[in-house]
C-alpha positions as CSV (number, residue, x, y, z in Angstrom):
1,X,19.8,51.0,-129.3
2,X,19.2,47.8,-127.2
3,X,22.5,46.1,-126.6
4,X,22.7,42.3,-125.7
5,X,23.5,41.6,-122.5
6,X,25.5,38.4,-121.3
7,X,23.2,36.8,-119.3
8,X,24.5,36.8,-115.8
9,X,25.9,33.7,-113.3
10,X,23.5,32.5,-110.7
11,X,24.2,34.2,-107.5
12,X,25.1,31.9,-104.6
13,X,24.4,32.4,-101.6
14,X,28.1,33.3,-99.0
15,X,29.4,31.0,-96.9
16,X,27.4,31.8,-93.9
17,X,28.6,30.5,-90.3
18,X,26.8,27.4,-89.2
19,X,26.2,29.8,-85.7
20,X,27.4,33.2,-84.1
21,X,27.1,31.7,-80.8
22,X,29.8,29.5,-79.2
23,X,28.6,26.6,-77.5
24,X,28.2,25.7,-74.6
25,X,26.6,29.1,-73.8
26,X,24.4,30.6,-71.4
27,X,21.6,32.0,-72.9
28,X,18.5,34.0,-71.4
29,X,15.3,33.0,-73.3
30,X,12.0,35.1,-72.3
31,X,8.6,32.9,-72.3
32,X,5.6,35.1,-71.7
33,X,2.2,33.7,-71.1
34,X,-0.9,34.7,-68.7
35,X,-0.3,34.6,-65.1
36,X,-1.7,31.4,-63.7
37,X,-0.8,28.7,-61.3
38,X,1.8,26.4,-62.6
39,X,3.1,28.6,-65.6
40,X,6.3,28.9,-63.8
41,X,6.6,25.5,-62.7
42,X,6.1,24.7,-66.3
43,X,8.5,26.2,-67.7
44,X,10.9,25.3,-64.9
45,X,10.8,21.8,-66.0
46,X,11.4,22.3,-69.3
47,X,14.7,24.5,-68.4
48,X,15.7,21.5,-66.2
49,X,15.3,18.9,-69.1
50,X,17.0,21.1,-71.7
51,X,19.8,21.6,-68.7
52,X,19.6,19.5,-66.0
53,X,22.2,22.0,-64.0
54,X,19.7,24.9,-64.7
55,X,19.7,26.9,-61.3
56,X,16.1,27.8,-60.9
57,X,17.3,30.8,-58.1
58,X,18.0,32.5,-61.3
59,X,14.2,32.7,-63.0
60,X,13.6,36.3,-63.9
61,X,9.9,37.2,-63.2
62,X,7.6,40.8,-64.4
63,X,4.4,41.1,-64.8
64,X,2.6,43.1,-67.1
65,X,1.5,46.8,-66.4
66,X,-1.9,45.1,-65.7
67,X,-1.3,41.8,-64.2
68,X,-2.8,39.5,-66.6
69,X,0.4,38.2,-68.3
70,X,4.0,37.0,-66.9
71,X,7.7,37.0,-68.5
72,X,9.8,34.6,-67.2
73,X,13.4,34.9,-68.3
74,X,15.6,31.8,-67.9
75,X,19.2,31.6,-68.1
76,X,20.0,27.8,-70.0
77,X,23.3,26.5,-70.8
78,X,22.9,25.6,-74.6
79,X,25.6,23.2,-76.5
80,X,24.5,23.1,-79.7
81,X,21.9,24.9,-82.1
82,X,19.8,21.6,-82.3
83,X,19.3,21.9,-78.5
84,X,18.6,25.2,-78.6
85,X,16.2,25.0,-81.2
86,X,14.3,22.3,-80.0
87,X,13.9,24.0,-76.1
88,X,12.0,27.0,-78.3
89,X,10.4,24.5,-80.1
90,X,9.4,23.2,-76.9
91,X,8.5,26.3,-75.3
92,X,6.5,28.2,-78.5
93,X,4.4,24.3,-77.9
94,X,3.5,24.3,-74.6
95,X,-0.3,25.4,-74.3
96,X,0.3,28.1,-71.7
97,X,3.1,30.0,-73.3
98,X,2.0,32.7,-75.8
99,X,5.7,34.2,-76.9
100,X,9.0,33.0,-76.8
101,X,12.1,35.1,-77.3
């Protein structure tokens, strides 16, 4: 026999932080992309607008096992998730980046 259930109370979502990172931070973002001239020029600028006090001494460079792509990890000081957001954004948009992490 069936018995009649109360019908239950929408869930709601918890109280999630607005962020788990504290800002200002530094924060190492990898852009890959093929290896051609001007790729990490590129995406020097873009550190440098995000951050004008971005050190480019401290780019991170590897090739791929067979030469055709680069990662270039840069170190950015972010202060505030809509800044950091939009530098992906900005990143993932620029036509010779293929991943951004």
């Amino acid at each position: 026999m069936n018995s009649p259930t109360a019908p239950s109370a929408p869930s709601t979502p918890a109280a999630q932080p607005e962020s788990l990172i504290e800002y200002p931070s530094l924060f190492p973002i990898k852009v890959m992309g093929l290896k051609v001239d001007g790729l990490v020029h590129a995406i020097t600028m873009i550190a440098h607008e995000f951050d004008p006090a971005f050190d480019a001494s401290t780019i991170e460079l590897r090739e791929s096992k067979g030469g055709k792509y680069l990662g270039i990890t840069v170190t950015v000081t972010v202060t505030s998730r809509e800044q950091l957001d939009e530098l992906y954004r900005t990143l993932s948009t620029h036509p010779m980046v293929k991943v951004v992490l």
